[in-house]
MOPAC internal coordinates of N, CA, C and O (Angstrom, degrees):
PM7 1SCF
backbone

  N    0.0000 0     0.00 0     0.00 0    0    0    0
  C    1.4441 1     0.00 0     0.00 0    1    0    0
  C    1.5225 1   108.18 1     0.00 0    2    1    0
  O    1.2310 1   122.87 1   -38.54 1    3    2    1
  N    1.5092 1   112.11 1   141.46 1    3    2    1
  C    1.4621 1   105.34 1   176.85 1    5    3    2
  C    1.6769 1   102.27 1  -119.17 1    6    5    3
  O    1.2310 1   123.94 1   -45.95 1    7    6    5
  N    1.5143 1   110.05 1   134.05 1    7    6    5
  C    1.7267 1    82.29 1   170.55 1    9    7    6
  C    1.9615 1    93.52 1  -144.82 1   10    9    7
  O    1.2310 1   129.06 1    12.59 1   11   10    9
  N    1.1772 1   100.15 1  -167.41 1   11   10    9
  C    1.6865 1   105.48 1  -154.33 1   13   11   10
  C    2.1108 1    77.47 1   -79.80 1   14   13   11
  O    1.2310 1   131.36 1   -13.72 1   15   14   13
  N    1.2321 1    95.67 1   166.28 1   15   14   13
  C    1.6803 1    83.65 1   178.79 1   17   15   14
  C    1.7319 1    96.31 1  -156.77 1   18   17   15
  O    1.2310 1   124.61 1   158.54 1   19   18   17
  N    1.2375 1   108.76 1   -21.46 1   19   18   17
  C    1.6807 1    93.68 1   165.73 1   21   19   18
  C    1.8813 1   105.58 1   161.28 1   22   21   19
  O    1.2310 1   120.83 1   -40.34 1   23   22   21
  N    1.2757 1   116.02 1   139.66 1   23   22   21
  C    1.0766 1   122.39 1  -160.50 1   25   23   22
  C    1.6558 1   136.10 1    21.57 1   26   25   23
  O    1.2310 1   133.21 1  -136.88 1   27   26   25
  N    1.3489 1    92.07 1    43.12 1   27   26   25
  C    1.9091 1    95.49 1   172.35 1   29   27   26
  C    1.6800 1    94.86 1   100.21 1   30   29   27
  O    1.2310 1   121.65 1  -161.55 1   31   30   29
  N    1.5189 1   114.44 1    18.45 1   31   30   29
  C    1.6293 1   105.10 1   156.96 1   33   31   30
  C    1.1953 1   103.45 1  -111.46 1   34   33   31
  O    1.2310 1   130.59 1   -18.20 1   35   34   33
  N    1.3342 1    97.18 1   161.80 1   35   34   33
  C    1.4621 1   127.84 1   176.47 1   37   35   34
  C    2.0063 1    96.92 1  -112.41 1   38   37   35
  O    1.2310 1   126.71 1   -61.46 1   39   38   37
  N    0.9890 1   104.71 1   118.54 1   39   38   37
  C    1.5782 1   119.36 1   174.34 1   41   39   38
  C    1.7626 1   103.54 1   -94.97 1   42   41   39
  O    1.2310 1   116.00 1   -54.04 1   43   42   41
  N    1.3214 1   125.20 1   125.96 1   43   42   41
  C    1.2418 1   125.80 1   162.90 1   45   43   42
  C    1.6924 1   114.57 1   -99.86 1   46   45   43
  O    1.2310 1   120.39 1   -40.69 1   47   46   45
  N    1.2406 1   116.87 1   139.31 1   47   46   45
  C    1.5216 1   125.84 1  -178.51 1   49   47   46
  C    1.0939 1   124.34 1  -151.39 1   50   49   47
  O    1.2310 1   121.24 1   -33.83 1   51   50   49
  N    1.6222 1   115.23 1   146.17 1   51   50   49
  C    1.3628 1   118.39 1  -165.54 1   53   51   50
  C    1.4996 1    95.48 1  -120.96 1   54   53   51
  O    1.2310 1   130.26 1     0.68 1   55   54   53
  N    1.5751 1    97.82 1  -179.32 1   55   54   53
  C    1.5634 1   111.18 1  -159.12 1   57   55   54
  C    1.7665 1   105.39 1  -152.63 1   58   57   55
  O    1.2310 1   112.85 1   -49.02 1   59   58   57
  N    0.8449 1   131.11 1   130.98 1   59   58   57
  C    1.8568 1   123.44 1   170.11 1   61   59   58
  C    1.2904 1    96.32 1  -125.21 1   62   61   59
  O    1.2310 1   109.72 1  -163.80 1   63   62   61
  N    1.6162 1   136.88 1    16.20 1   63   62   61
  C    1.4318 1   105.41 1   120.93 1   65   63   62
  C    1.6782 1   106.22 1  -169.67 1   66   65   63
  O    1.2310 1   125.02 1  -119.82 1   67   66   65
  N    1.6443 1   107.96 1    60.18 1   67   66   65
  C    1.3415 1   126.69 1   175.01 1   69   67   66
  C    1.0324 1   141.21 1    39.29 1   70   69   67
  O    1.2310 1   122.89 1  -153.75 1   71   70   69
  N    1.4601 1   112.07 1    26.25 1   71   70   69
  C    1.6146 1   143.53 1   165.41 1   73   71   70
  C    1.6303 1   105.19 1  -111.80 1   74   73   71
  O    1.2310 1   114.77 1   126.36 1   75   74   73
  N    1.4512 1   127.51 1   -53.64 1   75   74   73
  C    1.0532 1   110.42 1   171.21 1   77   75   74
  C    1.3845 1   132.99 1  -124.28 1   78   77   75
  O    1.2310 1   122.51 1   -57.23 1   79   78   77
  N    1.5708 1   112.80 1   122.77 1   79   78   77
  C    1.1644 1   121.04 1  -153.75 1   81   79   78
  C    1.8283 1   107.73 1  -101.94 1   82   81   79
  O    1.2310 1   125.19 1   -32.63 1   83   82   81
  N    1.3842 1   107.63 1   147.37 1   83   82   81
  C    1.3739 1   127.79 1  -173.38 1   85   83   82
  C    1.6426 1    99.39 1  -122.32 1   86   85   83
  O    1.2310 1   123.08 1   -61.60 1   87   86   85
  N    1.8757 1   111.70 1   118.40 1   87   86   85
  C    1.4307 1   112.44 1   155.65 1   89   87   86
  C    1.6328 1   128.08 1   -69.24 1   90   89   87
  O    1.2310 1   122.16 1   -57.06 1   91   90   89
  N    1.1144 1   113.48 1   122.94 1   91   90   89
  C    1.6717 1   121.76 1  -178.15 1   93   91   90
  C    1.1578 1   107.21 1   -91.91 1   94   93   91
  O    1.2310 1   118.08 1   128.38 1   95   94   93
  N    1.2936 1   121.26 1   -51.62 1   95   94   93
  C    1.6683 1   114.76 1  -169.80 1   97   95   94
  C    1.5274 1   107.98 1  -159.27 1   98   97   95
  O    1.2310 1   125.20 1   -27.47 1   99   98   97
  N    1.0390 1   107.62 1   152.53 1   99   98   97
  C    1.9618 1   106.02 1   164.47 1  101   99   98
  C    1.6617 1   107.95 1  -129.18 1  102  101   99
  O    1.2310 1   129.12 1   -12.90 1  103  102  101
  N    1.3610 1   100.04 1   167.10 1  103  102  101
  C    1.4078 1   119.59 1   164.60 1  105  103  102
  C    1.0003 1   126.67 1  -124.69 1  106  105  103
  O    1.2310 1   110.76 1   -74.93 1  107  106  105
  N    0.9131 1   134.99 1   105.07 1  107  106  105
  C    1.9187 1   135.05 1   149.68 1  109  107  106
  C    1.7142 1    94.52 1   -11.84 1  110  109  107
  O    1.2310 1   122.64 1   -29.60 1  111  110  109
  N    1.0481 1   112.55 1   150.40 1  111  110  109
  C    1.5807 1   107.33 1   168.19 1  113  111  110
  C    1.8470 1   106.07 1   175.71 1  114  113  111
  O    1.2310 1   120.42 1    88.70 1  115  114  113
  N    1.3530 1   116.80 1   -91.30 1  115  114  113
  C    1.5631 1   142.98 1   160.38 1  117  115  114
  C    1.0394 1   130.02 1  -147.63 1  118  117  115
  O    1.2310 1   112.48 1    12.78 1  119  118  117
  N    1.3696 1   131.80 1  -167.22 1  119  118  117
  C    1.4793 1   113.14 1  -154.90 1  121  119  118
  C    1.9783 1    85.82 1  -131.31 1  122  121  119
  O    1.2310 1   137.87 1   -21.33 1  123  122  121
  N    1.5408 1    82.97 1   158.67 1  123  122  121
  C    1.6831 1   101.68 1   146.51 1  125  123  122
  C    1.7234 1    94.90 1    70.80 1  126  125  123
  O    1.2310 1   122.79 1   -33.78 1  127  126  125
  N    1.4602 1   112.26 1   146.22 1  127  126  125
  C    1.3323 1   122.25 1   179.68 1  129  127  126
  C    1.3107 1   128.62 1    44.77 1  130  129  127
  O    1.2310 1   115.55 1  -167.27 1  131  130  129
  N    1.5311 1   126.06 1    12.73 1  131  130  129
  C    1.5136 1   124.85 1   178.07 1  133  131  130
  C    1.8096 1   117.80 1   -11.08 1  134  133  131
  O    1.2310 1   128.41 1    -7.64 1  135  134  133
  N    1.2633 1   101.40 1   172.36 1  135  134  133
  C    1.6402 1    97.43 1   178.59 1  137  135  134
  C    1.4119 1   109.24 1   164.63 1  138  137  135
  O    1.2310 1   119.39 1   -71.42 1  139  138  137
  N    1.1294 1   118.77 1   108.58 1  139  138  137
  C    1.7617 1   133.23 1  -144.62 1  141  139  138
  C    1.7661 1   100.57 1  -137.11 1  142  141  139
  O    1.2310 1   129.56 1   -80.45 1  143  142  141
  N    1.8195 1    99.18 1    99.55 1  143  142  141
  C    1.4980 1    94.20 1   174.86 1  145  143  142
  C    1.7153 1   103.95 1  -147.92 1  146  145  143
  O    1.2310 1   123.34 1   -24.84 1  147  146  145
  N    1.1428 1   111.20 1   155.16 1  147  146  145
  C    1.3073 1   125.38 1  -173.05 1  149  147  146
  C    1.8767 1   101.16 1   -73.84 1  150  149  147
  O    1.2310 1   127.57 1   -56.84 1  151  150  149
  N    1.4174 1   103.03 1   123.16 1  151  150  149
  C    1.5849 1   117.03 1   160.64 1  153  151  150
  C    1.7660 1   115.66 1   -89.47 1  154  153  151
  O    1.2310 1   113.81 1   -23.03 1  155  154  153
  N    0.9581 1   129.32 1   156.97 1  155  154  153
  C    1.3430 1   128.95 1   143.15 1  157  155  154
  C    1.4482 1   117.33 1   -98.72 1  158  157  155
  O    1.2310 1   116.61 1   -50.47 1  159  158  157
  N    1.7891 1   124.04 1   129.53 1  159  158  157
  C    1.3121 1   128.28 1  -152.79 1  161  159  158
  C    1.6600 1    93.29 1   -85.08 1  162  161  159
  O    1.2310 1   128.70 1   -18.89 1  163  162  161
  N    1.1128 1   100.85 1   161.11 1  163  162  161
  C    1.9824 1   109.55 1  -161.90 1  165  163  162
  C    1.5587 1   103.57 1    -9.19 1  166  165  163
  O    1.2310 1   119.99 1  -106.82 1  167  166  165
  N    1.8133 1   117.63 1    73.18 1  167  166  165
  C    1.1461 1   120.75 1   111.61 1  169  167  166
  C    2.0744 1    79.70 1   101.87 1  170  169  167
  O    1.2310 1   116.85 1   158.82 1  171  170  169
  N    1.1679 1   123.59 1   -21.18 1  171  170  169
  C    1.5057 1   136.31 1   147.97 1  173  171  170
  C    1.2156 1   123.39 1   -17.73 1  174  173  171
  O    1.2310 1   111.92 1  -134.20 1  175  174  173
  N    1.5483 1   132.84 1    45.80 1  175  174  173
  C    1.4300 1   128.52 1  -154.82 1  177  175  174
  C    2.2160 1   111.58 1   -59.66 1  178  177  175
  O    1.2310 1   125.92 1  -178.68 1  179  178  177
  N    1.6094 1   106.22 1     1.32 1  179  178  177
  C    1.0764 1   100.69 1   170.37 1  181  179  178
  C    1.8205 1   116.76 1  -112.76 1  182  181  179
  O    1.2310 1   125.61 1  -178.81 1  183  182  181
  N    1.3104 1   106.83 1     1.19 1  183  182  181
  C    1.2175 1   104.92 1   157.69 1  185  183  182
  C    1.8346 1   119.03 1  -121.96 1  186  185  183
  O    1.2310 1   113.92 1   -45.47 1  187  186  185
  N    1.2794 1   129.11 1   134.53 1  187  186  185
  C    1.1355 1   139.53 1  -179.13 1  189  187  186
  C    1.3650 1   110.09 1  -160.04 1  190  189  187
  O    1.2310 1   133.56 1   -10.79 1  191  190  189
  N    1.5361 1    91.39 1   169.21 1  191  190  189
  C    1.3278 1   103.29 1  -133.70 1  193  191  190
  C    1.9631 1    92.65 1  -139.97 1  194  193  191
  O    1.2310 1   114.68 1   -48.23 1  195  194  193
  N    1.0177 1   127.69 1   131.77 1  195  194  193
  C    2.1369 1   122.33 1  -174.21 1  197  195  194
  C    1.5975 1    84.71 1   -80.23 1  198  197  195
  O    1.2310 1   133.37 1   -16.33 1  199  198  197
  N    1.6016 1    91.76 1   163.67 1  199  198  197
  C    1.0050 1   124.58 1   169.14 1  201  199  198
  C    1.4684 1   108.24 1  -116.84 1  202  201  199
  O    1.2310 1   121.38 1   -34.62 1  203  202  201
  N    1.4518 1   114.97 1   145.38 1  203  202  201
  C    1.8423 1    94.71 1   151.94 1  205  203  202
  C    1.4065 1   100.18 1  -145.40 1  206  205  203
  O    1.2310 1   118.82 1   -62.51 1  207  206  205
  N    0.9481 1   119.86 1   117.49 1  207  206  205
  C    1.6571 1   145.84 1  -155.92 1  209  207  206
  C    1.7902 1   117.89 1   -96.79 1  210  209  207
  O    1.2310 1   113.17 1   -72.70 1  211  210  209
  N    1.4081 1   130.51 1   107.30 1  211  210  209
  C    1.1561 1   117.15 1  -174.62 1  213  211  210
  C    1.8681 1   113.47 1  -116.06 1  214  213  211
  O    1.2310 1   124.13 1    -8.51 1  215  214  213
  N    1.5025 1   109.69 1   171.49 1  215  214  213
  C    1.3376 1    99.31 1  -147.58 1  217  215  214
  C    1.9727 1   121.16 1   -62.75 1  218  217  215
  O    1.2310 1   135.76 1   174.60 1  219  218  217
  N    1.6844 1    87.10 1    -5.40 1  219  218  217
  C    1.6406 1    72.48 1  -173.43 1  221  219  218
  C    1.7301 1   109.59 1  -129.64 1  222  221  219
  O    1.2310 1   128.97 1  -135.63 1  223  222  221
  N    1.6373 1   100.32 1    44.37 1  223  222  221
  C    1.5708 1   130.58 1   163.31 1  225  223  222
  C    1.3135 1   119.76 1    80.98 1  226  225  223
  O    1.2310 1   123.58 1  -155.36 1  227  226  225
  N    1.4352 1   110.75 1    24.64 1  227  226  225
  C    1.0410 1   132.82 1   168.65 1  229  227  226
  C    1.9828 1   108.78 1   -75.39 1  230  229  227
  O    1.2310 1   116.06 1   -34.63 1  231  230  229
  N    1.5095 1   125.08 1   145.37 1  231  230  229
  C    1.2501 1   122.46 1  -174.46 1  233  231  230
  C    1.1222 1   101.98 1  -157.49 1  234  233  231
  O    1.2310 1   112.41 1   -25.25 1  235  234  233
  N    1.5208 1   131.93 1   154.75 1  235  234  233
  C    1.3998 1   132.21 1   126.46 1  237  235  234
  C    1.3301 1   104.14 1  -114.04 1  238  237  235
  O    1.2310 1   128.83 1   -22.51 1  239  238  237
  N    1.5054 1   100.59 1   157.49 1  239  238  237
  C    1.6684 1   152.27 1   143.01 1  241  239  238
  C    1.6418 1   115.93 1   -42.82 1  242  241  239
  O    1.2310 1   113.34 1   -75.75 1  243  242  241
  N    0.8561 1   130.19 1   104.25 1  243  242  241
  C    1.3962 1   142.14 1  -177.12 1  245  243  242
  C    1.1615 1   126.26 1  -143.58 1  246  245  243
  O    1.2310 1   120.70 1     5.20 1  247  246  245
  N    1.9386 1   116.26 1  -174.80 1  247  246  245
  C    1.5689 1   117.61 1   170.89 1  249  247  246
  C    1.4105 1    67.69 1  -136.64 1  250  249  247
  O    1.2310 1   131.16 1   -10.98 1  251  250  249
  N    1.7744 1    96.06 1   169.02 1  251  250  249
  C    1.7885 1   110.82 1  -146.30 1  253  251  250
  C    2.1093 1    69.80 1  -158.41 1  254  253  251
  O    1.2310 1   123.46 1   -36.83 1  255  254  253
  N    1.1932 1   110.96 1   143.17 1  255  254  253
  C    1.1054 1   104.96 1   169.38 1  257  255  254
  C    1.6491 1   112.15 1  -137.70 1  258  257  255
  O    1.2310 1   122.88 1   174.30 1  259  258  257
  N    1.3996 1   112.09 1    -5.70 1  259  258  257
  C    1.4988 1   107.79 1   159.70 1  261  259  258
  C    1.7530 1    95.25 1   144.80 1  262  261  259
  O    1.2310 1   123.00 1   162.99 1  263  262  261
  N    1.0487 1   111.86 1   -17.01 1  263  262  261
  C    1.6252 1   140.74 1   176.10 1  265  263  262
  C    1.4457 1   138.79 1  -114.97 1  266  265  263
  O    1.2310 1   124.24 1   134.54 1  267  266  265
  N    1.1626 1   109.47 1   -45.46 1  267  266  265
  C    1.3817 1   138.09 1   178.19 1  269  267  266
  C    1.7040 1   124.87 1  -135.31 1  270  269  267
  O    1.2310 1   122.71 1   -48.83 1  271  270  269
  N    1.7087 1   112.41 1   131.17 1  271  270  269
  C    1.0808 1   117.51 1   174.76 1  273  271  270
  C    1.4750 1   112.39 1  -111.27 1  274  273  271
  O    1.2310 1   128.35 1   -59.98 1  275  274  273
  N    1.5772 1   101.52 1   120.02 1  275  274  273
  C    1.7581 1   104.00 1  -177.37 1  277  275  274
  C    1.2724 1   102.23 1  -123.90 1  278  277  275
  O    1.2310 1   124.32 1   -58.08 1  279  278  277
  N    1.8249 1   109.31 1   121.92 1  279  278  277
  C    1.1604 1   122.12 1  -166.50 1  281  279  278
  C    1.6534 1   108.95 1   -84.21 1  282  281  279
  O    1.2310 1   120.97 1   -29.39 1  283  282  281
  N    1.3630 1   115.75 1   150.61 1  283  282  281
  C    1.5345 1   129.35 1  -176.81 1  285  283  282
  C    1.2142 1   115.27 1   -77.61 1  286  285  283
  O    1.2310 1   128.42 1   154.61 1  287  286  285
  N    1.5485 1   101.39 1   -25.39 1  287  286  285
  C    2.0459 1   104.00 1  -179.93 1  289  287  286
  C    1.4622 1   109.56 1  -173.03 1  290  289  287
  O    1.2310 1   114.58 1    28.82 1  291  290  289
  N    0.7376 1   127.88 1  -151.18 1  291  290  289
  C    2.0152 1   135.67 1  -173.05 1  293  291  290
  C    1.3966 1   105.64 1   -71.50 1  294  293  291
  O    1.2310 1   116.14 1    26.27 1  295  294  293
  N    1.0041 1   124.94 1  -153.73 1  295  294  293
  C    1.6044 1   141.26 1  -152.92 1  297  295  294
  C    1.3847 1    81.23 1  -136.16 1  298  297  295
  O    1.2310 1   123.79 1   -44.24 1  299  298  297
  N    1.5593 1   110.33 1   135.76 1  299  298  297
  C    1.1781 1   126.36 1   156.46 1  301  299  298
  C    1.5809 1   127.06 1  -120.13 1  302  301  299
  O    1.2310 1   127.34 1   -60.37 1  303  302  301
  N    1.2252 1   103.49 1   119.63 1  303  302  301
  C    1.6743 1    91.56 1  -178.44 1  305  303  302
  C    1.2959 1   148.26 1  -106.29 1  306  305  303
  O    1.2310 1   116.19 1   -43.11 1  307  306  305
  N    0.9850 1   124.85 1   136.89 1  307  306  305
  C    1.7522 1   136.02 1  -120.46 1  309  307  306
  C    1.2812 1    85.96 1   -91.15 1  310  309  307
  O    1.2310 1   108.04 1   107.36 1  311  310  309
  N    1.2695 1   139.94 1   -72.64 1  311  310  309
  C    1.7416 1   134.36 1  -159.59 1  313  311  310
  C    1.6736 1   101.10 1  -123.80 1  314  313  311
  O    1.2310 1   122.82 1   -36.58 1  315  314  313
  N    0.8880 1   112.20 1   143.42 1  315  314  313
  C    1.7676 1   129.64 1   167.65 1  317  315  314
  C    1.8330 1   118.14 1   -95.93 1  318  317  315
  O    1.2310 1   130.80 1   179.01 1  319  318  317
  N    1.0463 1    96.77 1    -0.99 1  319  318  317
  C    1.7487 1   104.75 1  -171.27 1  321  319  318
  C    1.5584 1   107.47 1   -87.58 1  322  321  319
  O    1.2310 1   116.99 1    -6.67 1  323  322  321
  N    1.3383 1   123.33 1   173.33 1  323  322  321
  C    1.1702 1   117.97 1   173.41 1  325  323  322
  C    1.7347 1   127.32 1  -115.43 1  326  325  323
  O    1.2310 1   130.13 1  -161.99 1  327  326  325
  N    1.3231 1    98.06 1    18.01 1  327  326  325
  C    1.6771 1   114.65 1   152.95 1  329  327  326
  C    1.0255 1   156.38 1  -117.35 1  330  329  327
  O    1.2310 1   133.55 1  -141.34 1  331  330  329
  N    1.4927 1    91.42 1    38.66 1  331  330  329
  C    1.2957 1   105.34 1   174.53 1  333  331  330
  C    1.4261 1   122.16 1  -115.44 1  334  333  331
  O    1.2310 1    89.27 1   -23.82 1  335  334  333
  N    1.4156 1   167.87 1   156.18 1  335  334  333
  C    1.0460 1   164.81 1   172.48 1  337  335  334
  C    1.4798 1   133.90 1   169.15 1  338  337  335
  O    1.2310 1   121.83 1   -60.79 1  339  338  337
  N    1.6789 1   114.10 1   119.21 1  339  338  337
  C    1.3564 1   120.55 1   146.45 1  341  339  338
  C    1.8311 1    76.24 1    99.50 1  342  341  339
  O    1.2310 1   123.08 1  -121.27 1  343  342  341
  N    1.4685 1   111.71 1    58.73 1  343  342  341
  C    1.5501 1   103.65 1  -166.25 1  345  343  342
  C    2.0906 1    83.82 1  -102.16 1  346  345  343
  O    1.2310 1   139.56 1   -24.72 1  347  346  345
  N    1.7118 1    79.67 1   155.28 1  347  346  345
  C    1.9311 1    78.45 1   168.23 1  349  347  346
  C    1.3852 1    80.43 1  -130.88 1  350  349  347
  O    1.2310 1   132.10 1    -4.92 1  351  350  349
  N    2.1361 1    94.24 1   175.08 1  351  350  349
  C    1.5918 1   100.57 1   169.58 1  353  351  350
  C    1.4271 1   112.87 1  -116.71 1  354  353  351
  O    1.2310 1   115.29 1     7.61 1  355  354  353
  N    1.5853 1   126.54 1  -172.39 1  355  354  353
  C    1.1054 1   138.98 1  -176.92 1  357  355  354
  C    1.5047 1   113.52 1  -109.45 1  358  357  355
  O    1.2310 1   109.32 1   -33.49 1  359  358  357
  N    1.3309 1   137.63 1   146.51 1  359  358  357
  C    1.4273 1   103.20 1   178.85 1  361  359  358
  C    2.0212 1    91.02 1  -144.13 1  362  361  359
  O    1.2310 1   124.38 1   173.85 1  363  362  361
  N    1.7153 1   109.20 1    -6.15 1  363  362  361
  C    1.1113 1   108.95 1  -166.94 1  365  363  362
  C    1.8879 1   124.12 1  -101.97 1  366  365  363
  O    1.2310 1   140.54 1  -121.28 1  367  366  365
  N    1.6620 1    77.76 1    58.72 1  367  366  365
  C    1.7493 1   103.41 1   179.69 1  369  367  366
  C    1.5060 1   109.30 1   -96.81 1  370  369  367
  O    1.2310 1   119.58 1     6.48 1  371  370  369
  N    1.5331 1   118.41 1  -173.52 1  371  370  369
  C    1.7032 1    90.28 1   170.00 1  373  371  370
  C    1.1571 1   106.40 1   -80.90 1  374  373  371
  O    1.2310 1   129.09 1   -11.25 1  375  374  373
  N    1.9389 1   100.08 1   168.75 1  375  374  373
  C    1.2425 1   116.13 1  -164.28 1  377  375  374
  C    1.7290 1    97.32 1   -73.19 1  378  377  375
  O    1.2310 1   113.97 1   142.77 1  379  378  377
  N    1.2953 1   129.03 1   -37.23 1  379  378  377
  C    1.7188 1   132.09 1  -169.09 1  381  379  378
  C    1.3513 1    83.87 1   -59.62 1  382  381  379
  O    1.2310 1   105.16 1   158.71 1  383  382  381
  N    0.9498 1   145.07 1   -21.29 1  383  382  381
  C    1.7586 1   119.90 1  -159.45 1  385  383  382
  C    1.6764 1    92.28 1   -95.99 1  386  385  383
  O    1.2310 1   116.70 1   160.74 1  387  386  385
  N    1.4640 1   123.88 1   -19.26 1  387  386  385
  C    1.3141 1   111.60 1   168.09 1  389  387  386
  C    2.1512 1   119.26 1    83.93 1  390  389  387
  O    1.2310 1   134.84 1   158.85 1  391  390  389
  N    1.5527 1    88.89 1   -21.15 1  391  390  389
  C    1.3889 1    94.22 1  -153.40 1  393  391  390
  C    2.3104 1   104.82 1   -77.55 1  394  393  391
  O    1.2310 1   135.93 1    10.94 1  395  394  393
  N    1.2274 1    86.76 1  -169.06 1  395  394  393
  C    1.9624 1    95.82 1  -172.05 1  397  395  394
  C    1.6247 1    76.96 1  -140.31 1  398  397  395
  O    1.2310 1   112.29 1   -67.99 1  399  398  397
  N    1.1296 1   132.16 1   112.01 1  399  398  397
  C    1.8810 1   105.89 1   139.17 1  401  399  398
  C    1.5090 1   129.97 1   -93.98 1  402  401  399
  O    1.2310 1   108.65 1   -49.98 1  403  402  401
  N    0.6846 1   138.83 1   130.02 1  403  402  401
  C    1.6283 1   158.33 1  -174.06 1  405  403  402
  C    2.0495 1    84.68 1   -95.41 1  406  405  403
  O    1.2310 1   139.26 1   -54.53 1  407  406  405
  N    1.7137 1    80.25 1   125.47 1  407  406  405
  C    1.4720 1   106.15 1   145.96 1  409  407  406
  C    1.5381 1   122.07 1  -163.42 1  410  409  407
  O    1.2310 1   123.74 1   -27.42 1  411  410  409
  N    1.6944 1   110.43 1   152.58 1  411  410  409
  C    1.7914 1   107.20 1  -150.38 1  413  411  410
  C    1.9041 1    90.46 1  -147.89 1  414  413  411
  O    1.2310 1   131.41 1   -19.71 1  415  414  413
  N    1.4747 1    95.59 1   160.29 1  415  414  413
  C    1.0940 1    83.10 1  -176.77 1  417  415  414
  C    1.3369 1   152.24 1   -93.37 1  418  417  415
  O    1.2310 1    90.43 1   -53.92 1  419  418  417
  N    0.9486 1   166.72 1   126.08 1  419  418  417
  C    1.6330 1   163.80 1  -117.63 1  421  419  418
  C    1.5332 1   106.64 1   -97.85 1  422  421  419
  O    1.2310 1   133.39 1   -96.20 1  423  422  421
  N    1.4439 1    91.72 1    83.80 1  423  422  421
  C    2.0593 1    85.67 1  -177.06 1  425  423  422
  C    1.8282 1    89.03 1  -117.75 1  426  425  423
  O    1.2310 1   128.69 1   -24.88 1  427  426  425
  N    1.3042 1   100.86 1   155.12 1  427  426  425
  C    1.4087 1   120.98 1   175.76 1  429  427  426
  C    1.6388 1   109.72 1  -103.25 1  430  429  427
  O    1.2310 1   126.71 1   -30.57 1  431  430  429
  N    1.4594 1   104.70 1   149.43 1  431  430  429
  C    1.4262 1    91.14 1   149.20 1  433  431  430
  C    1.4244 1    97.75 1   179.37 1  434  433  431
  O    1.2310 1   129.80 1   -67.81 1  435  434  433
  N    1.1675 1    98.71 1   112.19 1  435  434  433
  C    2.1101 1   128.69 1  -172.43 1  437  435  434
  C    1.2530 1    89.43 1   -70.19 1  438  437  435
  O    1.2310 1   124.87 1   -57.72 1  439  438  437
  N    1.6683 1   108.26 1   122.28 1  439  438  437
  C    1.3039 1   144.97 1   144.36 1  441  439  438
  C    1.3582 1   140.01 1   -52.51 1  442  441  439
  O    1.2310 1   130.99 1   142.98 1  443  442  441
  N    1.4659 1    96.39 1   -37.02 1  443  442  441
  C    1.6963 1   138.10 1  -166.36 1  445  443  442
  C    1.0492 1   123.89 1  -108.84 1  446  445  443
  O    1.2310 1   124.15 1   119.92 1  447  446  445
  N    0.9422 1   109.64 1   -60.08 1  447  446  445
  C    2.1597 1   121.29 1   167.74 1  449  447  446
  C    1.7248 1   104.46 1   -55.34 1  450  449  447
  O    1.2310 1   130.40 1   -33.05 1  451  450  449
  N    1.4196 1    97.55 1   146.95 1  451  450  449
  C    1.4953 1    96.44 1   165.64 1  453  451  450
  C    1.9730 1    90.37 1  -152.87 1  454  453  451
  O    1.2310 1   137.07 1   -40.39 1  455  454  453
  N    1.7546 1    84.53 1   139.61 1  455  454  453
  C    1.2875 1    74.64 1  -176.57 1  457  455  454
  C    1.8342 1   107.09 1  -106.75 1  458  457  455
  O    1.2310 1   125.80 1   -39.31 1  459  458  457
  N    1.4536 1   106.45 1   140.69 1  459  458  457
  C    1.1978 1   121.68 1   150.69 1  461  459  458
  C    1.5962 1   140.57 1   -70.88 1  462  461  459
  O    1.2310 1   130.76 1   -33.12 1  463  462  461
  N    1.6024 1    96.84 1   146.88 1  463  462  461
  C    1.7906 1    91.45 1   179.38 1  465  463  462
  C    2.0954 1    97.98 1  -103.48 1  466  465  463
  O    1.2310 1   120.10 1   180.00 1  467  466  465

């Protein structure tokens, strides 16, 4: 399990039987909503590649070995808009369809408008 654990880490932890949990490792990374799942790279179901996903579409690229996530390069970020957030994905569709869906939530917040009394 990975979850946000305190100032911009990500704490990873294991379990042998999901009552009691042991910390293995953390990362510096981003905050809030973690979310760590295996891709296959262009569609390659024998090569893939982790994700670890934070709430406001920020990610790295990594190998994840059951303990530890060691990222391949910087943070890349997924959307620039301001409605998106704290999205998770789905992955338990059929397996032939291959697919992940990601959905997050629809928050606003006007930059531009100001309201008057």
């Amino acid at each position: 399990m990975v979850l946000f654990w305190e100032d911009r880490m990500m704490g990873f932890f294991t379990s042998p039987d999901l009552k009691s949990w042991t910390k293995r490792s953390e990362l510096r990374s981003f905050h809030e909503c973690p979310e760590l799942f295996e891709l296959p790279v262009d569609g390659n179901p024998s090569t893939k590649k982790w994700v670890l996903y934070g709430a406001i579409g920020e990610y790295l690229i990594g190998q994840f070995n059951g303990t530890q996530f060691v990222p391949e390069g910087s943070t890349i970020q997924f959307q620039y808009g301001n409605c998106f957030y704290a999205s998770q994905t789905f992955n338990d569709i059929p397996q032939s369809n291959g697919r992940r869906i990601q959905m997050a939530w629809g928050r606003l917040r006007c930059r531009t408008c100001r309201l008057t009394r």
